[in-house]
ChimeraX commands (.cxc) that place a marker at each C-alpha (Angstrom):
marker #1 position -0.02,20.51,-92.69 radius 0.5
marker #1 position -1.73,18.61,-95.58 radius 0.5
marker #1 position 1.57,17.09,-96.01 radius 0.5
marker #1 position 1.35,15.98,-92.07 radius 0.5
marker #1 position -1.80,14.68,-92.35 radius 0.5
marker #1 position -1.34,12.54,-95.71 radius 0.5
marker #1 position 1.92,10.92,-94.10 radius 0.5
marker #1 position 0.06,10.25,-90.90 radius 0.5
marker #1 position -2.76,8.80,-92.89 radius 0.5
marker #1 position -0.35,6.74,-94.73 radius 0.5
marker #1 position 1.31,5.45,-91.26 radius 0.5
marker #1 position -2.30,3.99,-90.30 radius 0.5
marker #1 position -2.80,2.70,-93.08 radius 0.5
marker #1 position 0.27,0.74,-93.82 radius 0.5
marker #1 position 0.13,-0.38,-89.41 radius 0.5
marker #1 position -3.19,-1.77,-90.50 radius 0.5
marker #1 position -2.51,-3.44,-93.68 radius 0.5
marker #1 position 0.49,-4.70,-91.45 radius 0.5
marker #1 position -1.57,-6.06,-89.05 radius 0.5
marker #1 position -3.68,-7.60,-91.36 radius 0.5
marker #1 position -0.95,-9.39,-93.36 radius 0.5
marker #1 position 0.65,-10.19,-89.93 radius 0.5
marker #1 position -2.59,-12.19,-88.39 radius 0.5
marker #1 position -2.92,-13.99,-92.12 radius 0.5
marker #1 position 0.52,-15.55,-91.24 radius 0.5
marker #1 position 0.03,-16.33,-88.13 radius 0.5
marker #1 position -3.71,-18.19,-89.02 radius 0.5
marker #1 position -1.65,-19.81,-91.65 radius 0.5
marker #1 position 1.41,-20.75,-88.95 radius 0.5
marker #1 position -1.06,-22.61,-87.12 radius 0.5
marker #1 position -2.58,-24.25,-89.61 radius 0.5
marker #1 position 0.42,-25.50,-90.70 radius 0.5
marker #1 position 1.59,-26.71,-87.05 radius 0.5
marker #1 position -1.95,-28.54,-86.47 radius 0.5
marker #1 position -1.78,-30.12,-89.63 radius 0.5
marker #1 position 2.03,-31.12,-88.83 radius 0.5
marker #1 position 0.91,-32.12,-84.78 radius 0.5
marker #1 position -2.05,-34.55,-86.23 radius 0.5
marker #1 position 0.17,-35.94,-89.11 radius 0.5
marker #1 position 2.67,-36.62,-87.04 radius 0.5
marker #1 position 0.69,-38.29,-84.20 radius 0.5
marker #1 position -1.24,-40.33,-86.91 radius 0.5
marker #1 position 2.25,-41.66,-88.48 radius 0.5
marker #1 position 2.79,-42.51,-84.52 radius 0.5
marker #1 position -0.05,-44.72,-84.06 radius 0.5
marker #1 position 0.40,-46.20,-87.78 radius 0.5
marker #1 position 4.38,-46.69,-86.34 radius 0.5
marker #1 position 2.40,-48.33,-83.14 radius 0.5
marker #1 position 0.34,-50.49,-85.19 radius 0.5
marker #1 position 2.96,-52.04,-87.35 radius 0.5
marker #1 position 5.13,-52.66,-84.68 radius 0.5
marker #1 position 2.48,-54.27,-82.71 radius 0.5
marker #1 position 1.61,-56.61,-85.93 radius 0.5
marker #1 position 5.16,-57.57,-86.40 radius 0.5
marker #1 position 5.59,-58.55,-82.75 radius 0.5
marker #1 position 2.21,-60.22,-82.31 radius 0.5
marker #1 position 3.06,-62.57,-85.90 radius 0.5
marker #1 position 6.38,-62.89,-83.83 radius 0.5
marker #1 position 5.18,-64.54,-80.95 radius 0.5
marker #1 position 2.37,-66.22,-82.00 radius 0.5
marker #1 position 3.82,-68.18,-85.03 radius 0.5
marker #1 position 0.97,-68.48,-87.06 radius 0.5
marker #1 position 0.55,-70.73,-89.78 radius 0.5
marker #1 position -0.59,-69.32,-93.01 radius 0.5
marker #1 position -4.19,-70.60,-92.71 radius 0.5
marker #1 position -4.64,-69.24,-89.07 radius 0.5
marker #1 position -3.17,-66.02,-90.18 radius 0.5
marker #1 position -5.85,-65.60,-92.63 radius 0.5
marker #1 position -8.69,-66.44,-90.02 radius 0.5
marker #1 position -6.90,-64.64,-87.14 radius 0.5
marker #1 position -6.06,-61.09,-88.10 radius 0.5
marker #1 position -9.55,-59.69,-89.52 radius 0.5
marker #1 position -10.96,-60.72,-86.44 radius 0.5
marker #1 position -8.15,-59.67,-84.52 radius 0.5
marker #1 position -8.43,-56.09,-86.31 radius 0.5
marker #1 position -12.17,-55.70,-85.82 radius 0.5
marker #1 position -11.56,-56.52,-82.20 radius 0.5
marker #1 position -9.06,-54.31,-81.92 radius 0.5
marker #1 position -10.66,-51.09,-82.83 radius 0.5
marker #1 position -13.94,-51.99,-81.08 radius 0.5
marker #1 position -11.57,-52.22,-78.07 radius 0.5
marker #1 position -9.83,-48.97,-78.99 radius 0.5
marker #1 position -13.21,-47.46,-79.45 radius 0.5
marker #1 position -14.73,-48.76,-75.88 radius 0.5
marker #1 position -11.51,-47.65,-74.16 radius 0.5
marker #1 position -11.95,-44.46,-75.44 radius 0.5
marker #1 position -15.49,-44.00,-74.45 radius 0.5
marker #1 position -14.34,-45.23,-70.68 radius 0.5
marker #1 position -11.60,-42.60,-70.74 radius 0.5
marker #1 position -14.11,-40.10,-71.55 radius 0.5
marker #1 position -16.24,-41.29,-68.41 radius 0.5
marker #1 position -13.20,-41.34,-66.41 radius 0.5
marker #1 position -12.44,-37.40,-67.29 radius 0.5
marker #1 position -16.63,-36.93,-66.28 radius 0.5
marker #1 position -15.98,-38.64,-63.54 radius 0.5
marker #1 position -13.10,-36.59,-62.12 radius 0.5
marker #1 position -14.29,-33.39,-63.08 radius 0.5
marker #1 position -18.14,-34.15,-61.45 radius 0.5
marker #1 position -18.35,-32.03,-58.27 radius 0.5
marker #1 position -20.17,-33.77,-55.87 radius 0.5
marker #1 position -23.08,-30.84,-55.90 radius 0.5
marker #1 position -24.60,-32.61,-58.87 radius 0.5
marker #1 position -28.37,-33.97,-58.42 radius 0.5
marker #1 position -28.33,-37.41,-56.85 radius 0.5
marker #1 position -30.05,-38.51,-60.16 radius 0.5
marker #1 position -27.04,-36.75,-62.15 radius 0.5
marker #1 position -24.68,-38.74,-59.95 radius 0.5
marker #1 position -26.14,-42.13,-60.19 radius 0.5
marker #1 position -26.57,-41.82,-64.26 radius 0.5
marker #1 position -22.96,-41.15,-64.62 radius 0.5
marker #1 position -21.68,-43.99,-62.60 radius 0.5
marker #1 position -23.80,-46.20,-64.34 radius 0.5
marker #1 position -23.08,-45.24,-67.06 radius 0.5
marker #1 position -19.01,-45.48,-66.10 radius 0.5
marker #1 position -19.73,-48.99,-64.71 radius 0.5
marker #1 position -21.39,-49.82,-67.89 radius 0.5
marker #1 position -18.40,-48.87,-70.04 radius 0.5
marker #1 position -16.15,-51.52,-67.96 radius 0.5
marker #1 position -18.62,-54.10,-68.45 radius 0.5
marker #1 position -18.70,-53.33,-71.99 radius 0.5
marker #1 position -15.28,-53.82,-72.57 radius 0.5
marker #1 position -15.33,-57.17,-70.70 radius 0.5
marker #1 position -18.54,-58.09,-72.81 radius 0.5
marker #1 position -16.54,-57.06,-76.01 radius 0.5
marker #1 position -13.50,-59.49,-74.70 radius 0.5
marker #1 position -15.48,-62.44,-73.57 radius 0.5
marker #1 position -17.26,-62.08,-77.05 radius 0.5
marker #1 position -13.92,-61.74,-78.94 radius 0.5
marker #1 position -12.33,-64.43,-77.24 radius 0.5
marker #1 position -14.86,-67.36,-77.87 radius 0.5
marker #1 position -14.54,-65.85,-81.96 radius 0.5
marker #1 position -10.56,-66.57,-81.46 radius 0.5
marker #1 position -10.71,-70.24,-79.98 radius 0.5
marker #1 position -12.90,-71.00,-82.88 radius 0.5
marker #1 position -9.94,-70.07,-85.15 radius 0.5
marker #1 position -6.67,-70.46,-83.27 radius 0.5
marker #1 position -5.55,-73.29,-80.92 radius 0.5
marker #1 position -6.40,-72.23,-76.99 radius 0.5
marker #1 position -2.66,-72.45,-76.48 radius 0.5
marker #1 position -1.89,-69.57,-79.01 radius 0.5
marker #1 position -4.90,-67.58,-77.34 radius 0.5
marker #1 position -3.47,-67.69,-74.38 radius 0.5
marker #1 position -0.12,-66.73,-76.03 radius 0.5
marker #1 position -1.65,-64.19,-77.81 radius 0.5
marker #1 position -3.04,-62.26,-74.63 radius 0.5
marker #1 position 0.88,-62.68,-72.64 radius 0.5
marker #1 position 2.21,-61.32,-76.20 radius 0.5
marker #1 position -0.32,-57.95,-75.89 radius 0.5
marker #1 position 0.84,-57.53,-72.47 radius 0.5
marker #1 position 4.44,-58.24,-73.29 radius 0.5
marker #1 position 3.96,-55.52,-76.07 radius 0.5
marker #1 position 1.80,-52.98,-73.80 radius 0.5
marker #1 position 5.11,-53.20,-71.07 radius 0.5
marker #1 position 7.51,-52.95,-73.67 radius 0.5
marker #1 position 6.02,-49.86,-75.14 radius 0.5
marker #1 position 5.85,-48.28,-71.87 radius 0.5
marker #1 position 8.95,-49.27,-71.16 radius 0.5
marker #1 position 10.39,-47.75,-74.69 radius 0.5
marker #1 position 8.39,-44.50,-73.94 radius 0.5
marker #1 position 9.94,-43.79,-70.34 radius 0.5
marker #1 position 13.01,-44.17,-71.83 radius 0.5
marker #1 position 12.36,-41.86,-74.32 radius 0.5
marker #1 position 11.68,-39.60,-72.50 radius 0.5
marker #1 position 14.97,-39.95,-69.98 radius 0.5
marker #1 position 16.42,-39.47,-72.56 radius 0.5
marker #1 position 15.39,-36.41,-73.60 radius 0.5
marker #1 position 15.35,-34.70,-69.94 radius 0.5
marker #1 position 18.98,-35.90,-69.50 radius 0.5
marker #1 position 19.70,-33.63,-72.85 radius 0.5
marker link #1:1,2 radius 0.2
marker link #1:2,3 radius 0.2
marker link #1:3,4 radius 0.2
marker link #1:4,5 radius 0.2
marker link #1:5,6 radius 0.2
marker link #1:6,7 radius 0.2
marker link #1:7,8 radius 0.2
marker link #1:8,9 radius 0.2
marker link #1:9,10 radius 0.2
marker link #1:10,11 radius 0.2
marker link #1:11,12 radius 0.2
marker link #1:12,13 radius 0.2
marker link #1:13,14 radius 0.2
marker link #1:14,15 radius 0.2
marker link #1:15,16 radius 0.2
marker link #1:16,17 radius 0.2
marker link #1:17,18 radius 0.2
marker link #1:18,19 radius 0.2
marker link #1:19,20 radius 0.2
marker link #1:20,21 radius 0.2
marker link #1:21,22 radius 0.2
marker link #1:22,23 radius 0.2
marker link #1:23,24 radius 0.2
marker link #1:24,25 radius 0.2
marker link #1:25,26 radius 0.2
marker link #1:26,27 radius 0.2
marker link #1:27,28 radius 0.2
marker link #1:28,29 radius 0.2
marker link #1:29,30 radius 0.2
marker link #1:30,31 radius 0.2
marker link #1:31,32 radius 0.2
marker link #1:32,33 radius 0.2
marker link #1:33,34 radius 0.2
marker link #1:34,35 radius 0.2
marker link #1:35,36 radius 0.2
marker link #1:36,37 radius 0.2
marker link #1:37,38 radius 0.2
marker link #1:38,39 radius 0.2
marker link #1:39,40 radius 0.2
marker link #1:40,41 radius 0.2
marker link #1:41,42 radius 0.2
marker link #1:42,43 radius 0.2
marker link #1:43,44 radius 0.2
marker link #1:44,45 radius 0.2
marker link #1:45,46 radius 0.2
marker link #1:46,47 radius 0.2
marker link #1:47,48 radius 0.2
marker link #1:48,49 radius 0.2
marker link #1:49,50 radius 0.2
marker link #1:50,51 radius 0.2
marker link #1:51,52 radius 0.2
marker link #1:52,53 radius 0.2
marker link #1:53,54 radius 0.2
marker link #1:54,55 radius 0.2
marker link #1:55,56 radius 0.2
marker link #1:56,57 radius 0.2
marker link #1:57,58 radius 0.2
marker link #1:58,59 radius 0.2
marker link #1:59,60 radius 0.2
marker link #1:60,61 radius 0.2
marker link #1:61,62 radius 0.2
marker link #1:62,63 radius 0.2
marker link #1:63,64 radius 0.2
marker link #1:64,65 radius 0.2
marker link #1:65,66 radius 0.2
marker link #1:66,67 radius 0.2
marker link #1:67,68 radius 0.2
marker link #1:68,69 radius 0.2
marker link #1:69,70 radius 0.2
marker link #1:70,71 radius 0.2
marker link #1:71,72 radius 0.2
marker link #1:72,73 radius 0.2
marker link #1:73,74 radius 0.2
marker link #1:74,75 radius 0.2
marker link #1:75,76 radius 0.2
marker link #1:76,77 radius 0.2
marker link #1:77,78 radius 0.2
marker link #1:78,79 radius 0.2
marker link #1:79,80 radius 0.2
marker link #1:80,81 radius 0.2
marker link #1:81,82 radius 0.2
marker link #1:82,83 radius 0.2
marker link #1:83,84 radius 0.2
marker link #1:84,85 radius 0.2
marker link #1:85,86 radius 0.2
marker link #1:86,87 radius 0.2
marker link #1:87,88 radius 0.2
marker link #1:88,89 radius 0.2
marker link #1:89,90 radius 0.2
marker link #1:90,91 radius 0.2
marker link #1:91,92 radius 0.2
marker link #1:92,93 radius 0.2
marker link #1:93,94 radius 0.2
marker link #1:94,95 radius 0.2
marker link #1:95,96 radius 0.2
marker link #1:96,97 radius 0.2
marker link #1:97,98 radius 0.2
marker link #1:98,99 radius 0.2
marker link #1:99,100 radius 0.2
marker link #1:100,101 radius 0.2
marker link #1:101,102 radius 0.2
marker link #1:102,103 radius 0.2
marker link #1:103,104 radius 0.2
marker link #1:104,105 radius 0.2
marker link #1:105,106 radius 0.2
marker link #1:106,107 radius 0.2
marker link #1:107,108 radius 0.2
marker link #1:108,109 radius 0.2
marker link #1:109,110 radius 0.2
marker link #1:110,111 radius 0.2
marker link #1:111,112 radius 0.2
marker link #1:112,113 radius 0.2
marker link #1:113,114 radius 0.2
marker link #1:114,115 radius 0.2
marker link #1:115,116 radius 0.2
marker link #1:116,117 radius 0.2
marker link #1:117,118 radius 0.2
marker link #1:118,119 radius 0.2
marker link #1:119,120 radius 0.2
marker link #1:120,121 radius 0.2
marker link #1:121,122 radius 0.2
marker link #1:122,123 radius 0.2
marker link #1:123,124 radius 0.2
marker link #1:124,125 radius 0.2
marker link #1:125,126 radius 0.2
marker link #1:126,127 radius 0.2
marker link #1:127,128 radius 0.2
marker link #1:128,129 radius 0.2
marker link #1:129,130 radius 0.2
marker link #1:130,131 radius 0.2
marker link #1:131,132 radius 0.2
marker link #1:132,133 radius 0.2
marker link #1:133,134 radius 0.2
marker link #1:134,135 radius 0.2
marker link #1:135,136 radius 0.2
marker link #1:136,137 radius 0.2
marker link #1:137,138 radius 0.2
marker link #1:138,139 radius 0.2
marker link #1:139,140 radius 0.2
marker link #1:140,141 radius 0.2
marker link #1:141,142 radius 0.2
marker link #1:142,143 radius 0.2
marker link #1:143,144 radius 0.2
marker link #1:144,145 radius 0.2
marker link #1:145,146 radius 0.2
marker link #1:146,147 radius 0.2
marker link #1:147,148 radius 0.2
marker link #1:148,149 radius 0.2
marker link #1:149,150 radius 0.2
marker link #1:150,151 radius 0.2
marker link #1:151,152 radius 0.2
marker link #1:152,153 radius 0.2
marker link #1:153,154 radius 0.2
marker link #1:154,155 radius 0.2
marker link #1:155,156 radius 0.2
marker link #1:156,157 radius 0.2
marker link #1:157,158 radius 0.2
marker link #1:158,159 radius 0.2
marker link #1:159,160 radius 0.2
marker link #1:160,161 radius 0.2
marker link #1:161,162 radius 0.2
marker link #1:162,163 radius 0.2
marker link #1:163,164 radius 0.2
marker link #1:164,165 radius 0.2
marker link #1:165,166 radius 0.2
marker link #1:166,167 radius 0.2
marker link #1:167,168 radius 0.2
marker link #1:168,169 radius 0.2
view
């Protein structure tokens, strides 16, 4: 009976210890597979960027003195309009998700505050584009905004197909 009881004892034990070893590895599994999912989608947008550098210097031919003017301001701009795009997706998820029995007072802050994002973004342009005719020719302005778009479609383009791709698979 003592017997009985030790091996039973033993059995709880060792499920536990089990259990305890088994929820370690799986913490530690999903550590691992977040730290894999945000390497691997910041090596996608530093794969994005590069590309998007080499096909903008492409297109736009710049000489070695515009170059140097051009791409700090084109970086800063850049992530400002990354940064305001981001803050107008976040609006546009608030939006959505708002039910319509919100105060009238809730409602009208959060469209203007969505309307304000869009006309931040076109402040932030209108800013950034009087900063680039100061340092590039208008006709390589212009060029530069048909090369974005050119880019923006191409990507798109290149990510639908991946994706056929792997659904015909």
């Amino acid at each position: 009976m003592l017997m009985n009881m030790l091996v039973t004892l033993n059995k709880k034990r060792m499920k536990k210890e089990i259990g305890i070893i088994l929820t370690f590895f799986i913490v530690l599994m999903s550590f691992e597979v977040f730290a894999q999912d945000k390497d691997s989608r910041e090596a996608r947008m530093e794969k994005y960027r590069a590309e998007k550098v080499s096909f903008l210097t492409t297109k736009l031919d710049l000489t070695p003195a515009e170059a140097e003017k051009f791409w700090p301001i084109y970086n800063q701009m850049d992530k400002e309009r990354w940064e305001a795009q981001k803050c107008r997706r976040d609006l546009e998820n608030k939006v959505s998700e708002a039910e319509e029995s919100l105060s009238d007072s809730e409602i009208i802050k959060l469209t203007r505050e969505f309307s304000g994002s869009m006309q931040k973004e076109g402040t932030l342009m209108t800013s950034y584009n009087e900063k680039l005719l100061k340092v590039l020719p208008p006709k390589k302005v212009l060029k530069l905004y048909k090369a974005e778009n050119e880019f923006r479609m191409n990507m798109i383009r290149k990510y639908r197909d991946n994706r056929n791709d792997k659904v015909v698979k």
